[in-house]
ROPA-355042 format. One record per residue (C-alpha): residue number from 1; y, z, x. Coordinates in Angstrom, 1 decimal, decimal comma, padded with zeros to 4 digits. Last residue first. Example, Ala and Ser with C-alpha at 12.3 -4.5 7.8 and 13.67 -1.06 7.14 Angstrom:
2
MIRO seq      y      z      x
MIRO   2 -001,1  007,1  013,7
MIRO   1 -004,5  007,8  012,3
This chain:
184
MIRO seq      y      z      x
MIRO 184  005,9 -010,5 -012,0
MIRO 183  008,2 -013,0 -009,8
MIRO 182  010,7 -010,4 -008,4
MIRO 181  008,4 -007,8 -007,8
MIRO 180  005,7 -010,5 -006,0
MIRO 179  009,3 -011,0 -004,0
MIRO 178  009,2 -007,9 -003,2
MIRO 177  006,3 -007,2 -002,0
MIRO 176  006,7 -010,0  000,1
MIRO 175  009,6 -008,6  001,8
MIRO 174  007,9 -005,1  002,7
MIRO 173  005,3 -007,1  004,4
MIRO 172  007,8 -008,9  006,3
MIRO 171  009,5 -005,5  007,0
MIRO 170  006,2 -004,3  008,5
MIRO 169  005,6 -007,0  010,8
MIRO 168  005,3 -005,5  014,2
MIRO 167  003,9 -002,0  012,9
MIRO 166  005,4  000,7  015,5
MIRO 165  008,7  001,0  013,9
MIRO 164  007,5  002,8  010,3
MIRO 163  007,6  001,4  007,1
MIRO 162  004,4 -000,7  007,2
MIRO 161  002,1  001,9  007,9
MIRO 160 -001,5  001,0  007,7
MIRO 159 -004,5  000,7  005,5
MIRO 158 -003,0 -001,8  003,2
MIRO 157 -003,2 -001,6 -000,9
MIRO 156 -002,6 -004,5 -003,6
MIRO 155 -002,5 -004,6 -007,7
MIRO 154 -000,7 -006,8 -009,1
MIRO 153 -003,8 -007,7 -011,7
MIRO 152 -004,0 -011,1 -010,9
MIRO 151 -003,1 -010,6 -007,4
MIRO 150 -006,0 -008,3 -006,6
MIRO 149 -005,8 -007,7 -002,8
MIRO 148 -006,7 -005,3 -000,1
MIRO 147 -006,2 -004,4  002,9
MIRO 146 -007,1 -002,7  006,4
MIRO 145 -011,1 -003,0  004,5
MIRO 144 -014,0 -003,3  007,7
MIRO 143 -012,1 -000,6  009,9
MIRO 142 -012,7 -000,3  013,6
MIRO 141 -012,1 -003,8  015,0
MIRO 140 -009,6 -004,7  012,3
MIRO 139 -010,1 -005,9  008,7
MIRO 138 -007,4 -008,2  006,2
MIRO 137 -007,8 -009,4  002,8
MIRO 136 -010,5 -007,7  001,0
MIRO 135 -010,3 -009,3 -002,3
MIRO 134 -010,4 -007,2 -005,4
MIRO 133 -011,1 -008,0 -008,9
MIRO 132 -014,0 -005,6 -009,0
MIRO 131 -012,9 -002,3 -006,4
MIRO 130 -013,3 -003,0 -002,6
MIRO 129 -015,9 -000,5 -001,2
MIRO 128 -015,5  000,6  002,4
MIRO 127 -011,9  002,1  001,7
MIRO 126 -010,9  004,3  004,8
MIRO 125 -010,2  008,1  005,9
MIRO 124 -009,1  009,9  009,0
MIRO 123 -007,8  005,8  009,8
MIRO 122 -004,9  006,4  010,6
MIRO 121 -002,2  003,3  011,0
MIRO 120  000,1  001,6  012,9
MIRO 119 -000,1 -002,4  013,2
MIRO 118 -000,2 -005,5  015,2
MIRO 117 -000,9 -008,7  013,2
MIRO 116 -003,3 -011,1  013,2
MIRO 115 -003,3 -015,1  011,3
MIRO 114 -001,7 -014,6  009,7
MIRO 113  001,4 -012,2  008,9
MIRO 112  002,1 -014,6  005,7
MIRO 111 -001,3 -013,8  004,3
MIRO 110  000,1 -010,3  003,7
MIRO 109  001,0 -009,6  000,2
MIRO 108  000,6 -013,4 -001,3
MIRO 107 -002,6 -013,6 -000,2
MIRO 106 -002,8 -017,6  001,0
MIRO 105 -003,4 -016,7  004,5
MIRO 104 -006,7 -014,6  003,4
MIRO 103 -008,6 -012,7  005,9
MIRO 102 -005,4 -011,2  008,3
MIRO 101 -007,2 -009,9  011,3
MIRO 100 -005,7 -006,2  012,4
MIRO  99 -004,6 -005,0  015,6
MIRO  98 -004,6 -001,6  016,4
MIRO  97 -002,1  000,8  017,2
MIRO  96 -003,1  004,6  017,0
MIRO  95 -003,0  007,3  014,2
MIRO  94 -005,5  010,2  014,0
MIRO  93 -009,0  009,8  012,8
MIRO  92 -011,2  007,1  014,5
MIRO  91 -015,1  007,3  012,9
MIRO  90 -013,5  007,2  009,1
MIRO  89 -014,3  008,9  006,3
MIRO  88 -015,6  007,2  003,3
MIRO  87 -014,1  005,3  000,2
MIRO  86 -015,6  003,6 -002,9
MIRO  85 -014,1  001,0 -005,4
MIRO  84 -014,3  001,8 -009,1
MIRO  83 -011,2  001,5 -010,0
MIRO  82 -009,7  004,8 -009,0
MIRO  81 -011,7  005,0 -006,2
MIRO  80 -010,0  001,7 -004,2
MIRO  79 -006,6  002,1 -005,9
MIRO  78 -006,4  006,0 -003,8
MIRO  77 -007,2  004,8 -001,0
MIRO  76 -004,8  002,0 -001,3
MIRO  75 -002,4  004,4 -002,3
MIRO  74 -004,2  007,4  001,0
MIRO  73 -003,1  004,6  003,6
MIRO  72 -000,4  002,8  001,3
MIRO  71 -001,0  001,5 -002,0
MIRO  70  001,0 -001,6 -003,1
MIRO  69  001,4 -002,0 -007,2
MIRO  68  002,7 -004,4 -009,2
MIRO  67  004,5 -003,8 -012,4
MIRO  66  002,6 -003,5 -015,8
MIRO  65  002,6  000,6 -016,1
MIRO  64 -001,4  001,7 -016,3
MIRO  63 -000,9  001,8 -012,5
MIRO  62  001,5  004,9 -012,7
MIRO  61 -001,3  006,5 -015,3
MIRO  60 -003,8  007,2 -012,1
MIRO  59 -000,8  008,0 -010,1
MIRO  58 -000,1  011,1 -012,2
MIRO  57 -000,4  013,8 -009,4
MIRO  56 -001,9  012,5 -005,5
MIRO  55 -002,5  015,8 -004,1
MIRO  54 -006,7  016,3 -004,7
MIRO  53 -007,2  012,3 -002,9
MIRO  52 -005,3  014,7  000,5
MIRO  51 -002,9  014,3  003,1
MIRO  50 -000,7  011,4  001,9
MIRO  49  000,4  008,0  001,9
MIRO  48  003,3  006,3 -000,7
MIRO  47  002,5  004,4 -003,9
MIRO  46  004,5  002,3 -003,9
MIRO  45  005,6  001,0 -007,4
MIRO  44  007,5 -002,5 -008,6
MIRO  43  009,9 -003,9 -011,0
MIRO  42  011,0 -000,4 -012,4
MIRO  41  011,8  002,3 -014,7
MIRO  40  009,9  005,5 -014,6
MIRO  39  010,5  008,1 -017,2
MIRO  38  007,2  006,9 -019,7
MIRO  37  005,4  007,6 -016,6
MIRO  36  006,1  011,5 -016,8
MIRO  35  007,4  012,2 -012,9
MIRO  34  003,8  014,0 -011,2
MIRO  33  004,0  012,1 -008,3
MIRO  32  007,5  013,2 -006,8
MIRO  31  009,8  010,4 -007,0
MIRO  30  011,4  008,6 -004,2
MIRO  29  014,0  006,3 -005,5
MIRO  28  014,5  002,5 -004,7
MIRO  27  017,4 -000,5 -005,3
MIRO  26  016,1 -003,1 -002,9
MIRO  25  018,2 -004,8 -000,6
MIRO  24  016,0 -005,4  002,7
MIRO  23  017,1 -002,0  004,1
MIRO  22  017,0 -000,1  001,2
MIRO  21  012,9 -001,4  000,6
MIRO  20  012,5  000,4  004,6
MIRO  19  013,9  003,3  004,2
MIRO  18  012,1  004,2  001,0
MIRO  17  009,1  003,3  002,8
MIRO  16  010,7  005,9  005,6
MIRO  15  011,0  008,6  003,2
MIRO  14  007,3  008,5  002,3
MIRO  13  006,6  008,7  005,9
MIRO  12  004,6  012,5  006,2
MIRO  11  002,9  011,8  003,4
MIRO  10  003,1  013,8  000,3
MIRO   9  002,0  011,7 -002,3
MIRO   8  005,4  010,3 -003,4
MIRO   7  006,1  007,6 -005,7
MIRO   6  008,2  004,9 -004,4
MIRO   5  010,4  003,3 -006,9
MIRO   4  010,7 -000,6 -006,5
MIRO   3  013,8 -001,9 -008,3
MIRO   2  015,2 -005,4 -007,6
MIRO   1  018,7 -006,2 -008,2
């Protein structure tokens, strides 16, 4: 069976991406974000959402690990500065529904939910930089980078929520991941 662990930045959803890999058959655990990689045994990593870049533990060496990565809100935040990619704060803070252009059908993340999608997410803060190797895959009216995708490397991050109700095709997304788990 597939094993994607969460890791767990403090955001308010973390438990619902656990949630959400349970419910399409994937073996997961939350683990708090400063768990010794050398402990960590998986196919796959989330790395969840969160309040603040200062809170976000040993996720630096989690990506150093060989299996993919999908950052979430503050994870793909996170993936964006970490590898040399840039953030900024964003003009809508709060969360809202907004509708978000997919870029790239042939992503192998999200190109699938082409060619829009509907989606919840905050955007208090937001990558405006894409890190080298990185495609921006998907934007929205208010937010030039809602994802982002380096296949080669595993490595992928969306602006919004896919665990919770109000984003139309979050177990889709969820699904892919998966399968990019499964084929790593």
């Amino acid at each position: 069976m597939t094993r994607i662990v969460v890791i767990d930045n403090h955001g308010q959803f973390t438990h619902l991406e656990g949630r959400a890999l349970r419910d399409i058959g994937v073996e997961t655990d939350i683990l708090e974000n400063d768990v010794d990689p050398a402990d960590i045994e998986a196919d796959g990593l989330v790395l969840s959402g969160g309040p603040d870049m200062d809170r976000v533990g040993r996720c630096a060496e989690y990506i150093d690990l060989d299996v993919p990565v999908l950052g979430i809100c503050l994870g793909m935040q996170f993936l964006a500065t970490e590898l040399g990619g840039s953030t900024h704060s964003g003009d809508y803070g709060g969360y809202a529904d907004v509708d978000v252009e997919i870029l790239d059908e042939e992503d192998p993340l999200i190109g699938s939910l082409a060619p829009e999608t509907r989606v919840w997410a905050s955007h208090a803060d937001e990558v405006d930089t894409v890190p080298e190797g990185f495609t921006r895959t998907a934007r929205s009216d208010i937010c030039e980078v809602e994802a982002m995708s380096n296949p080669e490397a595993g490595l992928y991050g969306v602006q919004w929520h896919p665990e919770v109700a109000h984003t139309a095709e979050g177990e889709e997304l969820f699904e892919n991941f998966k399968e990019i788990c499964e084929n790593w």
